[in-house]
KOLMI-622403 format. One record per residue (C-alpha): residue in one letter; y, z, x. Coordinates in nm, 3 decimals, decimal comma. Layout:
// residues N
A / Y / Z / X $
...
This chain:
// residues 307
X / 0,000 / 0,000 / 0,000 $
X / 0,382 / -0,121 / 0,086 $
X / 0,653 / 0,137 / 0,015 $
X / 0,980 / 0,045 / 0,132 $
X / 1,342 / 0,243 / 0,092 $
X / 1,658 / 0,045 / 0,117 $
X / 2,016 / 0,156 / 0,077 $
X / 2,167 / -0,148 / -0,039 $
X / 2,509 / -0,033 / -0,041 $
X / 2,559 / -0,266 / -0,387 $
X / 2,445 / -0,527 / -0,231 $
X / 2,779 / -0,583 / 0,009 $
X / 2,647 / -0,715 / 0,363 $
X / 2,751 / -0,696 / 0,693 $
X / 2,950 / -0,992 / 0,622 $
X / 3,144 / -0,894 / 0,356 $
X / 2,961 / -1,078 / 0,074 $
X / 2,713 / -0,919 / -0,226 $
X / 2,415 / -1,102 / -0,291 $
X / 2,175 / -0,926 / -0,491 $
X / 1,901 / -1,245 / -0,413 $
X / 1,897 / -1,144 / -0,044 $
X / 1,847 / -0,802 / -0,133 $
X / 1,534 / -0,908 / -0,401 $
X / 1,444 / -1,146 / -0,085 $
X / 1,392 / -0,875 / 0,139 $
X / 1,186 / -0,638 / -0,066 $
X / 0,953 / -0,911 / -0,191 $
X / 0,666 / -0,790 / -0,037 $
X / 0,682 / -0,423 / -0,117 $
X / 0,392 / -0,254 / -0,392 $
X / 0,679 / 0,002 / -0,442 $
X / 1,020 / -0,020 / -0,377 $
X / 1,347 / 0,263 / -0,370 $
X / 1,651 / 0,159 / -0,391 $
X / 2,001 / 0,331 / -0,342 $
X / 2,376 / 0,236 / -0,474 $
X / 2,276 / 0,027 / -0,722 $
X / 2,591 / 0,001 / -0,982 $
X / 2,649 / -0,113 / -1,296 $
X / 3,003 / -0,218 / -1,427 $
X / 3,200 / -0,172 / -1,110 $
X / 3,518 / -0,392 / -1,012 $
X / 3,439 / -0,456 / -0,691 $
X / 3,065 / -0,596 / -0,773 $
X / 3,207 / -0,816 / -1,070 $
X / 3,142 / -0,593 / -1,377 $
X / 2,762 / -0,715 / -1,296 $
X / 2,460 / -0,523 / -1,444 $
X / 2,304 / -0,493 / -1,105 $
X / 1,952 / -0,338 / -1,226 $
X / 1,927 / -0,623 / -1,451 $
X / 2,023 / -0,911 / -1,200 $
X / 1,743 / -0,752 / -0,904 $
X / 1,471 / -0,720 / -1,131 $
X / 1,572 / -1,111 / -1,266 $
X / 1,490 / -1,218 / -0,901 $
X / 1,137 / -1,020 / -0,915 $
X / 0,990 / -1,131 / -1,250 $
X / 0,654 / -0,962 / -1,157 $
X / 0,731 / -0,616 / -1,097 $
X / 0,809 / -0,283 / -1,327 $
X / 1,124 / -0,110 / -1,267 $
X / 1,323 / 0,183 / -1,389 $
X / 1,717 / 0,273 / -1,296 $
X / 1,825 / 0,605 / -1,253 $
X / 2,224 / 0,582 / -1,327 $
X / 2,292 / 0,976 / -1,176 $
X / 2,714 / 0,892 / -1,173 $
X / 2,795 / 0,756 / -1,530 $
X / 3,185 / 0,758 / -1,655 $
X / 3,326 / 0,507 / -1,911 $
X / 3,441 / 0,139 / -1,852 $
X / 3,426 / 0,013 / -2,191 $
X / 3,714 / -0,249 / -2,345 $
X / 3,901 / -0,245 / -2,694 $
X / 3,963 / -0,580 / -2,802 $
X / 4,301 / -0,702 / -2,988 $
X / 4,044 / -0,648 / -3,325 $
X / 4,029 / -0,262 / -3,198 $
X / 3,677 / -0,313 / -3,169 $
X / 3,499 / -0,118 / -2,885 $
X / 3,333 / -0,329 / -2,614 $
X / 3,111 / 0,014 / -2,456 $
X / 3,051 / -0,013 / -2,106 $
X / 2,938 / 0,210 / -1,843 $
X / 3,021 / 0,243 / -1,503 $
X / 2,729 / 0,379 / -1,343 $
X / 2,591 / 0,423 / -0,992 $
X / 2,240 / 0,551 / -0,872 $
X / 1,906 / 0,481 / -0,750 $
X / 1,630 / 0,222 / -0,848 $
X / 1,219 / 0,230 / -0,883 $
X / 1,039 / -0,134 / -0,850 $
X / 0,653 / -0,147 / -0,862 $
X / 0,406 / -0,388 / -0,864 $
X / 0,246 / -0,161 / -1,145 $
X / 0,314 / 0,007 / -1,457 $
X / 0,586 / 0,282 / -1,431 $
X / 0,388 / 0,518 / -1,661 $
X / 0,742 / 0,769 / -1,679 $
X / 1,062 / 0,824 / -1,570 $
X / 1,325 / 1,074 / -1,560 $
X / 1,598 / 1,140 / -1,370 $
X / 1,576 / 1,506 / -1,218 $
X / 2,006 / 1,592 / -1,162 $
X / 2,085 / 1,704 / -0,816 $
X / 2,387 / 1,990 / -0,728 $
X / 2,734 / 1,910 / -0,631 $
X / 3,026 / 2,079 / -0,499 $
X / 3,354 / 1,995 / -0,626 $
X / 3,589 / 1,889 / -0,336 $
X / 3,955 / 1,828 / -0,285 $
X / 4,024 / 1,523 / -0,077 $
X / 3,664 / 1,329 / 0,001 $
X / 3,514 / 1,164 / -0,263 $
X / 3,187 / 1,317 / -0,386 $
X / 3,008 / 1,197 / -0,675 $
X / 2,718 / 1,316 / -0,872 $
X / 2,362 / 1,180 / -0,741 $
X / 2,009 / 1,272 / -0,824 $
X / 1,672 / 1,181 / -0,812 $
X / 1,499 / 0,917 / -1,022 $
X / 1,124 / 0,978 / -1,075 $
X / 0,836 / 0,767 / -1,175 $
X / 0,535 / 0,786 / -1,173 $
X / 0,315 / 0,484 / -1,123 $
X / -0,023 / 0,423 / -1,201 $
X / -0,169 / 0,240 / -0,867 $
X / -0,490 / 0,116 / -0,783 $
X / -0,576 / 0,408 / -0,589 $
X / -0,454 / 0,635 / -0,849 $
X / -0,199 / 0,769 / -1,048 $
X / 0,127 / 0,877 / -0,789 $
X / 0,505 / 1,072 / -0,854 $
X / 0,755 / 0,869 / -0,619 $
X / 1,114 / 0,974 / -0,610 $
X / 1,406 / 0,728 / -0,516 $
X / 1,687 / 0,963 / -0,416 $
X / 2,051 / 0,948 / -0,249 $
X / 2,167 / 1,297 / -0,100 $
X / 2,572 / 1,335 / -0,089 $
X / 2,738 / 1,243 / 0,207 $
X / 2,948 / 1,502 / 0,282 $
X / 2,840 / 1,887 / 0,368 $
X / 2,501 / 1,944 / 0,487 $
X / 2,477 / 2,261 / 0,308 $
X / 2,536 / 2,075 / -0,007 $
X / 2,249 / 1,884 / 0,103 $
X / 2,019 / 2,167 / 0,177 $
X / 2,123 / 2,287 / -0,202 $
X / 2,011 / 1,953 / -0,352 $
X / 1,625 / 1,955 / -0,119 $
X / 1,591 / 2,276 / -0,266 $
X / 1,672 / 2,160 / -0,610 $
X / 1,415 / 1,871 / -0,581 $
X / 1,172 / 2,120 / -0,360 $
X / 1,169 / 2,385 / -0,670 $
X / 1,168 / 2,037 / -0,932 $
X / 0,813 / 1,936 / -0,703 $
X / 0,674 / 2,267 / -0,765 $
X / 0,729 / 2,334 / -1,105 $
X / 0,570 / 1,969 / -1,191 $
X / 0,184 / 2,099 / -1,294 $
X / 0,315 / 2,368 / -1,563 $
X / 0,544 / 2,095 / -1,687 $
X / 0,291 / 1,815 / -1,721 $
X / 0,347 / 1,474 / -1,831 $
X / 0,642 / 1,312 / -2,015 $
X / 0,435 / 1,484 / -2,374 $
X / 0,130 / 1,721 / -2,345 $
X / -0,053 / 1,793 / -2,694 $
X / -0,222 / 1,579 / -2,902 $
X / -0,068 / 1,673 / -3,236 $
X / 0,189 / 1,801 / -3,433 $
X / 0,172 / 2,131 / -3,626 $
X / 0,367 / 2,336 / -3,859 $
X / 0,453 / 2,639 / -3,678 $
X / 0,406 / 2,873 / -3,978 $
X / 0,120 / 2,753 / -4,148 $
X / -0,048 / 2,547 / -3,855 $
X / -0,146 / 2,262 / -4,021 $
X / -0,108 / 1,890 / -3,889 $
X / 0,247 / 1,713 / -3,983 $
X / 0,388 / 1,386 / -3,991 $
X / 0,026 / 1,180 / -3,852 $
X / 0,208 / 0,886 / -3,981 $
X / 0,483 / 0,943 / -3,717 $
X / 0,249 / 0,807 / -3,495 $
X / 0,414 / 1,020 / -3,197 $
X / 0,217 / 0,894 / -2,885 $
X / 0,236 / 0,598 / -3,003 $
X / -0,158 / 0,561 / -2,977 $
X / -0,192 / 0,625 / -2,619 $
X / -0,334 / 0,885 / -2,403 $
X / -0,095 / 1,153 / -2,247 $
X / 0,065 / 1,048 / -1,951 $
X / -0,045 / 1,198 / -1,593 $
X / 0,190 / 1,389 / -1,401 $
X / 0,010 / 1,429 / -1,069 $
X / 0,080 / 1,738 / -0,787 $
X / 0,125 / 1,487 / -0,515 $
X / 0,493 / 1,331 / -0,478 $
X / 0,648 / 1,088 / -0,233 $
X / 1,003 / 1,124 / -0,151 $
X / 1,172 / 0,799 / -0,068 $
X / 1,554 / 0,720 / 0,047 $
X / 1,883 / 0,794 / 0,209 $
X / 1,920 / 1,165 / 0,258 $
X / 2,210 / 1,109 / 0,491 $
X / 2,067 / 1,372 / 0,721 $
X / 1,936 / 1,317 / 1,088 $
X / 1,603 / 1,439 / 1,224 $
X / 1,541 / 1,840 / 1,246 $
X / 1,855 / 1,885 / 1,083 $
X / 1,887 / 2,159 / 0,824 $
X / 1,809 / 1,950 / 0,472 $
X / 1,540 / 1,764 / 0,710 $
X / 1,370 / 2,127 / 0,817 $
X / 1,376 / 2,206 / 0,445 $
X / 1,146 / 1,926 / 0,362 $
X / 0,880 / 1,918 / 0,678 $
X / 0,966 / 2,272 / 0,798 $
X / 1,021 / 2,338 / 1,188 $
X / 0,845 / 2,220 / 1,487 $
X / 0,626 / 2,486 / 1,645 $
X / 0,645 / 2,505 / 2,036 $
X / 0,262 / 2,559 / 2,051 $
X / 0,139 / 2,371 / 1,754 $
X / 0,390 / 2,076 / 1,679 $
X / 0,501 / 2,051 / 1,298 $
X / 0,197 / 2,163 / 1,042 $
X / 0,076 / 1,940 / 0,756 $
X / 0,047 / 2,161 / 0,463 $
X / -0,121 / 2,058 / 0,095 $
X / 0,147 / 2,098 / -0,123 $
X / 0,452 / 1,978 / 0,166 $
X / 0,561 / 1,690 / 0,305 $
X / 0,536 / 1,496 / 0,610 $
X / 0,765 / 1,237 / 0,777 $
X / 0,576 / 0,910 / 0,747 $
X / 0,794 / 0,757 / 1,070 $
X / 0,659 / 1,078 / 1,277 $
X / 0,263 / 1,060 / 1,157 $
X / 0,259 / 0,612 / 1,165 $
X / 0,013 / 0,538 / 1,408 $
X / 0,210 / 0,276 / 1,483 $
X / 0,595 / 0,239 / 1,505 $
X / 0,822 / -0,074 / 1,492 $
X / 1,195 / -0,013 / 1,593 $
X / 1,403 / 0,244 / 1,782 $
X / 1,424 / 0,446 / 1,413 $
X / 1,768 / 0,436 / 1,325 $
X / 1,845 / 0,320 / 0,967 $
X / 2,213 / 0,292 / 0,938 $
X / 2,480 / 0,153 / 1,155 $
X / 2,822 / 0,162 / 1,094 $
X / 3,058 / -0,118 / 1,004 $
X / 3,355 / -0,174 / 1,058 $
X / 3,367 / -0,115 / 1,473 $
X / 3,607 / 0,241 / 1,408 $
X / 3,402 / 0,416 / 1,147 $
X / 3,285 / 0,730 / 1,273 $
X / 3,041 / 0,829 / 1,421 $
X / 3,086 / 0,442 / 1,600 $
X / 2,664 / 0,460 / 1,664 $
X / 2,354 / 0,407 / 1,455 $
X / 2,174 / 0,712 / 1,258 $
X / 1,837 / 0,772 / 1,113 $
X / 1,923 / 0,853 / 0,776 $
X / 1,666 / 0,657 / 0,566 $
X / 1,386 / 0,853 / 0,466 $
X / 1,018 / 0,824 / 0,347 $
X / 0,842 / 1,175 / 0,304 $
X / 0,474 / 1,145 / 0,183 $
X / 0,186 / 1,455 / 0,105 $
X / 0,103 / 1,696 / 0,362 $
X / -0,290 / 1,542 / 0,282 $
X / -0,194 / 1,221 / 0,404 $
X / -0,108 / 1,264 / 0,735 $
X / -0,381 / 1,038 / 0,866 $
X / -0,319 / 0,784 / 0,621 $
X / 0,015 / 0,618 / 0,738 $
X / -0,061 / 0,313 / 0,925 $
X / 0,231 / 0,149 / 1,003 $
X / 0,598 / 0,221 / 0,972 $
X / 0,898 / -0,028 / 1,051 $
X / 1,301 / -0,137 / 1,033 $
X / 1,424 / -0,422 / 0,981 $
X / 1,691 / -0,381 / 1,218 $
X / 1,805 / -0,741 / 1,151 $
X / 1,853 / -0,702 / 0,829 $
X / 2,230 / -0,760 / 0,791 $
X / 2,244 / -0,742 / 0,361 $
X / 2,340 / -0,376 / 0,349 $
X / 2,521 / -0,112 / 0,615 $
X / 2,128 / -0,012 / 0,632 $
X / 1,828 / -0,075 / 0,712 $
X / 1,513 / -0,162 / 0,494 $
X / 1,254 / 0,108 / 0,631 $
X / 0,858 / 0,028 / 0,540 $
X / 0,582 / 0,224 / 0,579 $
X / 0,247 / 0,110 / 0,493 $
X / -0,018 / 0,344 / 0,399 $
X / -0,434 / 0,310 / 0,355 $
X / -0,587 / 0,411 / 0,062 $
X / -0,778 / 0,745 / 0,198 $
């Protein structure tokens, strides 16, 4: 299996221009696919429905959009009817099969007073694969504090535990009047025929979490390096898929800044792809395409076995 997570900065590349095809282009070959700063209804990206227009270039895949900023853009006309619009920002799941659920799991933010800092989250979905059923998250941390940062892992870290009480998007198989416990409304038809959706322990976490290695929000997910025994894979953590690939393609380094002057003026690894403590001897392969000029970053891939 193919995962790939690509900031792609609304599409705007190194040269100044948004093409949404390129970015498509590039993620073609991906079973599963995160994506960060998608928009919808923005100015600067034409008003475009940018969910819509990627998935129009990949016909063959499921996908889900996980708008965590949302504020108003809508139009009156000179009729004083409302043309409702949102302008929306967030993070995007493709698959190459069905996206059994979504939800998008809100992530904390600290008002500021000069840098811009708008809401973000995590968009979950879990998709049934041919190995099995898995939870993948396509998340953006904020860009500013790294406490802030450590707030939001923790968020998503308590979100990941809490998962097996919660169960699937319904759990039940009927509906019942709470005083006299018989069966209501069968003709409602509430799961719609189907069985009840999985919601399984293991979770991948995929995308920018504009934090560098063995930094603070980065300890929080893989925990600290041991002097005598490295960093341990536990069941129910996470490991750094670039750290356990058996094999490695690139220096590692996800994002580099444009123009010349922005700070910090040298590439980062910000770009993330965190899989199950169980799988450490599972990743195979992990690469950046550090060619790839569509977006300030990098696509990173990782490609795993099956057991």
């Amino acid at each position: 299996m193919k995962l790939v997570s690509y900031n792609i900065r609304f599409g705007l590349g190194l040269e100044g221009q948004i093409d949404l095809k390129r970015i498509a282009d590039t993620v073609r070959d991906a079973d599963v696919v995160a994506l960060q700063e998608v928009e919808r209804h923005w100015q600067r990206s034409g008003m475009a429905d940018q969910p819509a227009l990627i998935a129009g270039h990949l016909p063959d895949r499921y996908w889900v959009y996980g708008p965590a900023f949302d504020v108003n853009a809508s139009e009156t006309t000179a009729e004083g009817h409302v043309i409702n619009r949102r302008r929306q920002f967030g993070t995007m799941l493709i698959s190459r099969w069905p996206i059994v659920s979504s939800r998008l799991i809100p992530l904390p933010k600290w008002r500021t007073v000069t840098n811009f800092n708008n809401e973000s989250g995590a968009l979950e979905g879990v998709i049934e694969t041919p190995g099995g059923t898995l939870r993948i998250y396509s998340l953006h941390l904020s860009s500013l504090g790294g406490e802030e940062r450590v707030e939001q892992i923790r968020r998503l870290l308590d979100h990941h535990r809490t998962v097996p009480t919660q169960g699937g998007a319904w759990t039940g198989t009927s509906l019942f009047d709470p005083g006299t416990q018989q069966e209501v409304g069968p003709s409602q038809n509430w799961s719609n025929g189907e069985a009840i959706p999985p919601m399984p322990e293991d979770a991948i976490l995929m995308g920018d979490f504009n934090s560098e290695p063995e930094s603070p929000p980065y300890l929080e997910i893989v925990g600290a390096r041991d002097t005598a025994s490295g960093r341990t894979a536990y069941q129910r953590g996470f490991i750094d898929a670039w750290e356990a690939a058996e094999d490695r393609e690139g220096a590692g380094e996800t994002w580099w800044p444009d123009p010349p002057e922005r700070a910090p003026q040298h590439p980062m690894r910000l770009d993330y792809c965190f899989l199950p403590g169980s799988w450490d001897k599972r990743v195979k392969r992990a690469w950046i395409e550090e060619g790839n000029t569509a977006s300030d970053h990098r696509p990173l891939w990782v490609e795993v076995s099956d057991s």
